[in-house]
Residue frames relative to the residue before (quaternion, step in Angstrom):
aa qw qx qy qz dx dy dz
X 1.0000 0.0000 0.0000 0.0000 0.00 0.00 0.00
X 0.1555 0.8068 -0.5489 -0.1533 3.47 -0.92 0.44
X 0.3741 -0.5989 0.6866 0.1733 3.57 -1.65 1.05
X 0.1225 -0.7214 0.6377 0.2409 3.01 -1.63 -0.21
X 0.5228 -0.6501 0.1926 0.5166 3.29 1.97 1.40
X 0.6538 -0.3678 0.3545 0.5582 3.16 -1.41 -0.31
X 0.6748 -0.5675 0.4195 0.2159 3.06 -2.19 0.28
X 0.4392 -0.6868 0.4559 0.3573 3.58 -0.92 0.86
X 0.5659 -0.5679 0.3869 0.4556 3.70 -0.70 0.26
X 0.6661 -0.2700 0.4616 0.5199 3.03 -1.60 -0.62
X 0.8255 0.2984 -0.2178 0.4267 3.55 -1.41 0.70
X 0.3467 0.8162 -0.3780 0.2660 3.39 1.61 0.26
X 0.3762 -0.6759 0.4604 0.4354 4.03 -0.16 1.11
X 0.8767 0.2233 -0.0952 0.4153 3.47 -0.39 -1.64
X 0.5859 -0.5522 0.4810 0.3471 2.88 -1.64 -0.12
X 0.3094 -0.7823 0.3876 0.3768 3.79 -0.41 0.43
X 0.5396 -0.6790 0.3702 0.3328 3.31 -1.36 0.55
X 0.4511 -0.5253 0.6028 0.3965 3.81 -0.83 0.63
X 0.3029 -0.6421 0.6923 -0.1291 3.22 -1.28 1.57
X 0.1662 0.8062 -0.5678 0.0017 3.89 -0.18 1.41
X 0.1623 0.8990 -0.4051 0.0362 3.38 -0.31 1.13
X 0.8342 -0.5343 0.0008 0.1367 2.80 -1.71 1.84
X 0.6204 -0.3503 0.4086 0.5705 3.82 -0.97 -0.47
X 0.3278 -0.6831 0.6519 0.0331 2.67 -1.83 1.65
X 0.3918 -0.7599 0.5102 0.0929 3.52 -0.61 1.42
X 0.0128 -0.8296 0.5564 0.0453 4.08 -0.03 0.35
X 0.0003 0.7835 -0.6139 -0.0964 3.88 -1.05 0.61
X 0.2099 -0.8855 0.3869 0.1493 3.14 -0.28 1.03
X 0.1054 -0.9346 0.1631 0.2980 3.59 -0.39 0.52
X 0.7946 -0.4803 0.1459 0.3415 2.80 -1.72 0.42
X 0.7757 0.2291 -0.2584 0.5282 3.87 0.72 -0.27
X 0.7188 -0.5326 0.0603 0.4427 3.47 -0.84 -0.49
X 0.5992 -0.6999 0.3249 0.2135 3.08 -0.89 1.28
X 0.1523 0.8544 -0.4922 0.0672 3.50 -0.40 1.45
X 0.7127 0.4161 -0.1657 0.5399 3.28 1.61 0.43
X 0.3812 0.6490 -0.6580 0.0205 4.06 -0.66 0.12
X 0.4329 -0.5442 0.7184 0.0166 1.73 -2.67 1.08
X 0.2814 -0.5341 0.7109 0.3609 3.44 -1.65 0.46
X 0.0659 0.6930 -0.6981 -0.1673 3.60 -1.52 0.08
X 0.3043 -0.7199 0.6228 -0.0359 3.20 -1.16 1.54
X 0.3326 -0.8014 0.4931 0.0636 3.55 -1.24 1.33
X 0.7383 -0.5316 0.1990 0.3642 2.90 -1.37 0.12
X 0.6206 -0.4683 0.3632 0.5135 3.68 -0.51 -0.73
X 0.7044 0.4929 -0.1556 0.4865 3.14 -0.62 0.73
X 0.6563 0.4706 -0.1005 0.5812 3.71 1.26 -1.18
X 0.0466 -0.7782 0.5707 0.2580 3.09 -1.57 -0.22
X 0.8310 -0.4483 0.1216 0.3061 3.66 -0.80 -0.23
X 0.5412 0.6134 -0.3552 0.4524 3.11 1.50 -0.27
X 0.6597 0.4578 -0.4325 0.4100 3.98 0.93 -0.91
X 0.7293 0.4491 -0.3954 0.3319 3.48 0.66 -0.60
X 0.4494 0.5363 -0.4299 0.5706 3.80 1.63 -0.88
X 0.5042 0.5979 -0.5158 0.3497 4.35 0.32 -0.04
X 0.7376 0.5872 -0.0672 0.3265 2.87 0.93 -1.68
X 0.7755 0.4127 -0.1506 0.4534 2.99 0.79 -1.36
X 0.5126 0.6792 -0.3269 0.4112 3.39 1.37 -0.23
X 0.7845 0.3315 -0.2039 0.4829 3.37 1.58 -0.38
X 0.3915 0.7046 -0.4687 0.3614 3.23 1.57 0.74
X 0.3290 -0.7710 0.4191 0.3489 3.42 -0.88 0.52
X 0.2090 0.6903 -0.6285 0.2912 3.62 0.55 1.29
X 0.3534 0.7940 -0.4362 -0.2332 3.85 0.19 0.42
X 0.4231 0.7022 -0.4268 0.3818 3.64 1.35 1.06
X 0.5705 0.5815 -0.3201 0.4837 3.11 1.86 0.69
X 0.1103 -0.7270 0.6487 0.1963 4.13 -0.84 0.70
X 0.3674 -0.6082 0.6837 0.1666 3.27 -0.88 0.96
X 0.1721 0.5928 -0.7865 0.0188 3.52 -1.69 0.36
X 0.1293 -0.7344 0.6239 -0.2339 3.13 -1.06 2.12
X 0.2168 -0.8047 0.5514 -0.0377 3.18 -0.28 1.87
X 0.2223 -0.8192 0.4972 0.1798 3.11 -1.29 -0.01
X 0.5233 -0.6879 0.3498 0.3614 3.85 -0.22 1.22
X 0.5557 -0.6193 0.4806 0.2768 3.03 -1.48 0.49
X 0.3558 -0.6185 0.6041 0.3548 4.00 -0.59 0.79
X 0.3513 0.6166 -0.6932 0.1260 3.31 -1.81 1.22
X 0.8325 -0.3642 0.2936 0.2968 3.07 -1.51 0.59
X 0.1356 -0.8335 0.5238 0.1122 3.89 -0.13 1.38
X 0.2218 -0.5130 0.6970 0.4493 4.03 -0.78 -0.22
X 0.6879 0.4246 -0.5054 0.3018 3.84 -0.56 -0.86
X 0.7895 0.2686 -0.1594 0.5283 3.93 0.81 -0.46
X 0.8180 -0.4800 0.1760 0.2635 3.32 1.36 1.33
X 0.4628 -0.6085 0.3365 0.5498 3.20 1.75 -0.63
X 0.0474 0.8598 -0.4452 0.2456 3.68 1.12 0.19
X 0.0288 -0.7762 0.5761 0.2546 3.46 -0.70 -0.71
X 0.0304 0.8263 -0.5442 0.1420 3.17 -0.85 1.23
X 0.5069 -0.6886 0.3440 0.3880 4.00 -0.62 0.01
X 0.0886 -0.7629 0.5931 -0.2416 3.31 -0.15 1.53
X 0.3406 -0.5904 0.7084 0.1833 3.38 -1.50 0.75
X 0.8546 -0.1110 0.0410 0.5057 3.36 0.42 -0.12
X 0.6011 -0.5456 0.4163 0.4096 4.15 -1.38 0.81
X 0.1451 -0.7722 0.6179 -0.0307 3.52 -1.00 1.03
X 0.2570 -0.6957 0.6551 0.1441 4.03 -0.49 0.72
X 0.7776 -0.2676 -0.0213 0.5685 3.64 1.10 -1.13
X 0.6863 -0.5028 0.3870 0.3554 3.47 -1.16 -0.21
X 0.6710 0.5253 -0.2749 0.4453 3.19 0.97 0.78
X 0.6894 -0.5689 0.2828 0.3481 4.02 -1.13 0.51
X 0.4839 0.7089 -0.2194 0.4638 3.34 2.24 -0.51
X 0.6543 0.6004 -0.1974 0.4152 3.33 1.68 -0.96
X 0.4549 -0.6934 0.4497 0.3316 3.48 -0.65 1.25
X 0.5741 -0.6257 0.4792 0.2219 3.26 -1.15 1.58
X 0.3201 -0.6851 0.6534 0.0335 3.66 -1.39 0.79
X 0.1160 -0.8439 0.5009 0.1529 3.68 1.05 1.04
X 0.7060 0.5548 -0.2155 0.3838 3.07 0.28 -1.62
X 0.4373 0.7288 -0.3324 0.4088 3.95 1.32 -0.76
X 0.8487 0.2672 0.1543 0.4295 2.57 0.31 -2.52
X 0.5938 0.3052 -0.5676 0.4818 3.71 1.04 0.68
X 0.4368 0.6483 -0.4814 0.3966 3.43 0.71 -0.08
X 0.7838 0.1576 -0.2649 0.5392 3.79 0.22 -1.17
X 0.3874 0.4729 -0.6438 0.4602 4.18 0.81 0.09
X 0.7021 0.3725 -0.3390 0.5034 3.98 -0.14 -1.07
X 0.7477 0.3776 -0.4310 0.3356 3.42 -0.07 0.01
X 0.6317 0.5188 -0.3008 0.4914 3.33 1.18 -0.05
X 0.5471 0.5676 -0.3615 0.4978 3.24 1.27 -0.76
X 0.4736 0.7432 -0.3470 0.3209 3.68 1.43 -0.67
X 0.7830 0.1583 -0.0692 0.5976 2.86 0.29 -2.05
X 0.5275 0.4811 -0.6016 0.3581 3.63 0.05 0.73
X 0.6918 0.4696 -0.4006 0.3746 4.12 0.69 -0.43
X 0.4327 0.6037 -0.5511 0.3804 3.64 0.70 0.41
X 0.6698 0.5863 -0.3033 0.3400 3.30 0.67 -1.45
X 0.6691 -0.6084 0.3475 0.2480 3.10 -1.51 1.14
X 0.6561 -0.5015 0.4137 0.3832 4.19 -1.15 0.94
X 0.7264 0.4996 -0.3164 0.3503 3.66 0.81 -1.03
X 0.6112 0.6057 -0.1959 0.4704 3.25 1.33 -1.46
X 0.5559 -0.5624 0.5758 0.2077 3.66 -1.90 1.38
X 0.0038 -0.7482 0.6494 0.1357 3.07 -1.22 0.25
X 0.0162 0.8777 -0.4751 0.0600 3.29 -1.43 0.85
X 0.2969 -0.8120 0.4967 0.0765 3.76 -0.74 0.69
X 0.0255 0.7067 -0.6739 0.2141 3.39 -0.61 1.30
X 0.1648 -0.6236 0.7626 -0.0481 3.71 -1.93 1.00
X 0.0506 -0.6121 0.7666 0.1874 2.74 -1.99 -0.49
X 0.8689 -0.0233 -0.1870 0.4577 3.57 -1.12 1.66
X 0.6833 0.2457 -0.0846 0.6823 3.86 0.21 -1.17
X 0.6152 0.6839 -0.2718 0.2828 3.05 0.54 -1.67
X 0.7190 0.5492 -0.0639 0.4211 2.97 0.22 -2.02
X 0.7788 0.5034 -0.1403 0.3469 3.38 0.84 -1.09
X 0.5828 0.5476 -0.1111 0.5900 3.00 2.53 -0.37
X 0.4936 0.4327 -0.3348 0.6760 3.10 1.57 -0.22
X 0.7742 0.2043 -0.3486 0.4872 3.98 -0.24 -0.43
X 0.4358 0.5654 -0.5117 0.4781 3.70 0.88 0.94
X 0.5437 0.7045 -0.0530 0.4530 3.15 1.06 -0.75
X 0.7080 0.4282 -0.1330 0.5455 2.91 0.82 -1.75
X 0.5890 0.5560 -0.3645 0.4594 4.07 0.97 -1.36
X 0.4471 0.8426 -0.1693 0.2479 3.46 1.36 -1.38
X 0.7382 0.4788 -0.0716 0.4697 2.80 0.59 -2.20
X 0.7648 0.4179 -0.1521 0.4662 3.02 0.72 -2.14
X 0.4775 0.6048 -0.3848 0.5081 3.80 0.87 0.31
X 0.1499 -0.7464 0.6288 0.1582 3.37 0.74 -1.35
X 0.7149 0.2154 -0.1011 0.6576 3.63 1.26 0.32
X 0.4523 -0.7265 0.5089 0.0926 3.52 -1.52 1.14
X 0.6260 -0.5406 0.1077 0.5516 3.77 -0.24 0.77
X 0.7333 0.4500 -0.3271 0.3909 3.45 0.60 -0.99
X 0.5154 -0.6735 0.2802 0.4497 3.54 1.36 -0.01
X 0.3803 0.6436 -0.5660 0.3474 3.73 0.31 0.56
X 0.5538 -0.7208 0.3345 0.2487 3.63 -0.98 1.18
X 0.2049 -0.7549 0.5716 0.2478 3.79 -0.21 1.40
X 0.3441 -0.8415 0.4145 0.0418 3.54 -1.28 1.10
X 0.5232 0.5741 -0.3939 0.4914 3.32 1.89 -0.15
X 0.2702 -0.7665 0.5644 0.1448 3.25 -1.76 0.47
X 0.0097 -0.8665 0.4965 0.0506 3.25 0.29 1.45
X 0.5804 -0.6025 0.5408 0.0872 3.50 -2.46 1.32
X 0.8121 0.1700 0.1115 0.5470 3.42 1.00 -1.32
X 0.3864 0.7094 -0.5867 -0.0572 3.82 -0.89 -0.15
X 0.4604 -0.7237 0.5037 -0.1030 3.14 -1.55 1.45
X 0.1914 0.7172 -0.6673 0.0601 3.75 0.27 0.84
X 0.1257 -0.5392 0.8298 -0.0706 3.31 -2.10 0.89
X 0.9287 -0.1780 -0.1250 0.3002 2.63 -1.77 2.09
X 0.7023 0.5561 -0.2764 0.3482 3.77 1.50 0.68
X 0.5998 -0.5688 0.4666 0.3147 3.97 -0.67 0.36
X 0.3893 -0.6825 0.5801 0.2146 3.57 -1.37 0.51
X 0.4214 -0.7170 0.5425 0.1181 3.76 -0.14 0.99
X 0.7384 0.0842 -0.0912 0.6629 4.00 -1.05 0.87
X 0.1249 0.7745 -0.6008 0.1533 3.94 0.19 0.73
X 0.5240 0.7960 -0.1326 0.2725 3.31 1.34 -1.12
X 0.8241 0.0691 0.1409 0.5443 2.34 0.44 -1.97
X 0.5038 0.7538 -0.3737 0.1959 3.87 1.08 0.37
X 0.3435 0.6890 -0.4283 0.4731 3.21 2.09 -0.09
X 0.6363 0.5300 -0.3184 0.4613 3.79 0.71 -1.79
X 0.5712 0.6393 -0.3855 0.3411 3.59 0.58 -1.31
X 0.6430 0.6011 -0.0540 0.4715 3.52 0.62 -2.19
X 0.7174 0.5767 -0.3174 0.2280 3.23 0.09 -0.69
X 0.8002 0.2285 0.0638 0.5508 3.51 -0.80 0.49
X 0.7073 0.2296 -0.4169 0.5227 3.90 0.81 -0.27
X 0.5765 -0.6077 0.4783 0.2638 3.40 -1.20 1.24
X 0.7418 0.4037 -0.1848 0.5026 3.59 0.33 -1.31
X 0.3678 0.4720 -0.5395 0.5923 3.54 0.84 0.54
X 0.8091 0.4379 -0.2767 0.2777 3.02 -0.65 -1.50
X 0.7689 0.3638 -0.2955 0.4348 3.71 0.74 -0.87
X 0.7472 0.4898 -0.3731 0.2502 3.28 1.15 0.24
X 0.2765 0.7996 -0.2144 0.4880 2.47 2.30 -0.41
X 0.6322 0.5345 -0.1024 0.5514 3.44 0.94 -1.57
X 0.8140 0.1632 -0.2001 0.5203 4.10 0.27 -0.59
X 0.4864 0.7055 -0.3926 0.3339 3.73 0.87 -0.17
X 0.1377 -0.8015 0.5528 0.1819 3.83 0.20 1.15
X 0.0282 -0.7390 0.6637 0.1124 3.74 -0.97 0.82
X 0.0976 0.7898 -0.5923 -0.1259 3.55 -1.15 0.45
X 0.1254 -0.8565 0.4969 0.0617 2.93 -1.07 1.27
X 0.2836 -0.7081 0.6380 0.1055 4.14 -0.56 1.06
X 0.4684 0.6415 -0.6072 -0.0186 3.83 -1.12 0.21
X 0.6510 -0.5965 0.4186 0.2127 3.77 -1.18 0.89
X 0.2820 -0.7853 0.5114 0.2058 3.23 -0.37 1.17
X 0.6522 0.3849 -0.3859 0.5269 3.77 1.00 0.23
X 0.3909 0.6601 -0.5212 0.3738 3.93 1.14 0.93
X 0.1150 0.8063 -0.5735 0.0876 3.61 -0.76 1.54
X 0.4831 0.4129 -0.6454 0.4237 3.03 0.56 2.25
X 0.5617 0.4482 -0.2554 0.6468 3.48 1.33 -0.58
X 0.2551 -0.7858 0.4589 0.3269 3.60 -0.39 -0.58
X 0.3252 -0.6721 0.4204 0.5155 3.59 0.05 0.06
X 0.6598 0.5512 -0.3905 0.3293 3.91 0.54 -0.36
X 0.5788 0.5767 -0.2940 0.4959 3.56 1.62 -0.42
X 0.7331 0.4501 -0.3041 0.4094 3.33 1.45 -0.42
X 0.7395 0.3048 -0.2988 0.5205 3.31 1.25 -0.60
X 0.5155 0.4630 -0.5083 0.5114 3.87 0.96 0.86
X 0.3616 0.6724 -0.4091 0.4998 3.65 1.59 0.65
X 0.8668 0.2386 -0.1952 0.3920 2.88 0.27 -1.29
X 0.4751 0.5600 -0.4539 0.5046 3.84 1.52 -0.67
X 0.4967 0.5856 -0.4500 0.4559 4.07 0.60 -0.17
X 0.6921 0.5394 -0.2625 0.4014 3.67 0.60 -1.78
X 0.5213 0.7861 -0.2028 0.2631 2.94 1.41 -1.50
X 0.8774 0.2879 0.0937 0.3722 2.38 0.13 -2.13
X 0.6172 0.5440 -0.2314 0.5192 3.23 1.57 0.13
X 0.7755 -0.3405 0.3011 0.4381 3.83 1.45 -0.02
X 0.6879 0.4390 -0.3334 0.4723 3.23 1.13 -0.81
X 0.0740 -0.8040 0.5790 0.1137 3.71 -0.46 1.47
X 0.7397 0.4361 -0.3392 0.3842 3.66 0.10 -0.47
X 0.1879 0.6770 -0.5914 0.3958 4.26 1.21 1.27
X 0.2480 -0.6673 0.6978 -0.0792 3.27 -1.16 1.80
X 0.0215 0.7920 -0.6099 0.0173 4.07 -0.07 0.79
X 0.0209 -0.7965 0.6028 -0.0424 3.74 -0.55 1.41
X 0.1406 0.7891 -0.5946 -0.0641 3.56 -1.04 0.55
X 0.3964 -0.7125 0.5686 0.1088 3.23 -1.52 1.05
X 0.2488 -0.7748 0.5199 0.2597 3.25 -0.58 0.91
X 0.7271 0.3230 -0.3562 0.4901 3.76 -1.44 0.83
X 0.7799 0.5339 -0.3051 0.1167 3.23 0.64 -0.48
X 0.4387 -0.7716 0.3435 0.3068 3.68 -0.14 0.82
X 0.6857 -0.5165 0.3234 0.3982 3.41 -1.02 -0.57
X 0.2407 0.5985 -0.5649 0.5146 3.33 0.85 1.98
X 0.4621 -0.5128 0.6611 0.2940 3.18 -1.79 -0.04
X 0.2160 0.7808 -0.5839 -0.0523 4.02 -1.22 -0.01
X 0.7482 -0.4850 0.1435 0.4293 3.61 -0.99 1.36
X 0.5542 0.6328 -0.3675 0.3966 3.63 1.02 -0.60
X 0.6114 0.4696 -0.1271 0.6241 3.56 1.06 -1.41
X 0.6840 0.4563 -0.3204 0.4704 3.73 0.33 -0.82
X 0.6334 0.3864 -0.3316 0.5827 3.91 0.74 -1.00
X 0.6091 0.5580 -0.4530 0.3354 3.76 0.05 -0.31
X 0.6273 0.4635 -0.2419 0.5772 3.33 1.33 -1.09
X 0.7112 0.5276 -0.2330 0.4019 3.55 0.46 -0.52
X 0.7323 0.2074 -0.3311 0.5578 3.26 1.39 0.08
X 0.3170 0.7637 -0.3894 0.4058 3.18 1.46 -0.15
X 0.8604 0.2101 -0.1221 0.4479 3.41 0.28 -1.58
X 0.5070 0.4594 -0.5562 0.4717 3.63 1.16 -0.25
X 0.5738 0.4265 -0.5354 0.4496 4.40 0.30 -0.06
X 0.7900 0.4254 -0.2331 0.3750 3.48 0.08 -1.01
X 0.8348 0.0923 -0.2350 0.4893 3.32 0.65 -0.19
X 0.4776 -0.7991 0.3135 0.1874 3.32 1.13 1.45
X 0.3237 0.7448 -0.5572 0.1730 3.19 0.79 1.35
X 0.7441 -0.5823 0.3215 -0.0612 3.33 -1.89 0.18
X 0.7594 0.2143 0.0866 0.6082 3.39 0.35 0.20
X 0.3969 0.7052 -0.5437 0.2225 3.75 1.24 0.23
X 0.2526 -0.7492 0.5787 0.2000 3.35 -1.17 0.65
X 0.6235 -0.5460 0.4838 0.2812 3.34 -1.60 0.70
């Protein structure tokens, strides 16, 4: 599929770049289906290893829908090209934000989330880059608008970042401010965030000065887990957290042991 994200306003400098992005991986689930999630990978990856995974989680009132980034030109690998949700310099909240990157894949998720039945949760979850696109997303929601300002349209239940950083940290207090409907979603939006304190591409200090951001900006209901030793992987320990995590938060049914 390609987007060329949302539109720049009137007075926009550049032209935007045509954004072509990859096979969308889908698990469908196994009982009845009262919940999906997009889950968004790392850099570098694409959707099918993580749609592996999740296929063996025992969530089975959950459809997974696992995209895959678009391949472009990284700074952190030199200009290279690689799959990325969005241009990264580094892997961290210090790194100058790639707006235009990251409403693109926020809008693209918001995509494959409006098909989905009126009755049915919706949620966003990553890992590293990933991760960091989902809690883009998340500012998103609670905005009610995407950076460049075009109305974001998805209503999200749950988001889930592993071993990643919150993007526009900076400036998301200013964002928040003063708009009521911010604040009250900001206020019911469950965020959980997991990152290894033995991760040395993500740091572990970028993740839990993530979430003291969320924090400190409105978001009350931030779950901040760390694992000690662990690097910048995912492992059943971290994987069962999420798994009970979201069967509480999105008050599903039928979860099986």
């Amino acid at each position: 599929m390609s987007s060329t994200g949302p539109s720049v306003g009137s007075g926009g400098r550049t032209a935007r770049r045509v954004v072509e992005f990859g096979r969308t991986y889908v698990v469908r689930p196994k009982g009845k289906h009262q919940a999906t999630v997009v889950w968004l990978h790392g850099l570098g990856d694409n959707g099918s290893s993580w749609s592996q995974l999740l296929e063996t989680l025992p969530l089975p009132n959950i459809k997974w829908i696992c995209p895959t980034a678009p391949t472009q030109p990284i700074a952190i690998f030199g200009g290279f090209p690689s799959t990325a949700w969005f241009n990264v310099g580094e892997l961290s909240e210090d790194a100058p934000d790639d707006l235009e990157g990251l409403d693109a894949s926020a809008a693209h998720v918001a995509n494959l989330l409006s098909t989905e039945p009126a009755d049915i949760k919706l949620g966003v979850g990553g890992f590293s880059m990933g991760a960091s696109t989902a809690l883009y997303s998340a500012t998103c929601f609670t905005q009610g608008k995407y950076g460049n300002g075009n109305p974001y349209p998805a209503k999200l239940n749950a988001v889930v970042g592993l071993s990643g950083w919150l993007p526009c940290s900076k400036t998301l207090a200013n964002k928040l401010e003063g708009v009521n409907e911010a604040a009250r979603r900001a206020v019911s939006l469950p965020i959980l965030l997991c990152h290894g304190k033995g991760d040395d591409v993500v740091l572990y200090k970028f993740g839990e000065k993530s979430s003291e951001s969320l924090s400190s900006c409105g978001f009350q209901d931030v779950t901040f887990k760390s694992y000690n030793g662990l690097g910048h992987y995912t492992i059943p320990v971290e994987m069962d957290e999420v798994c009970a995590w979201l069967t509480s938060k999105l008050a599903l049914e039928g979860a099986s042991s």
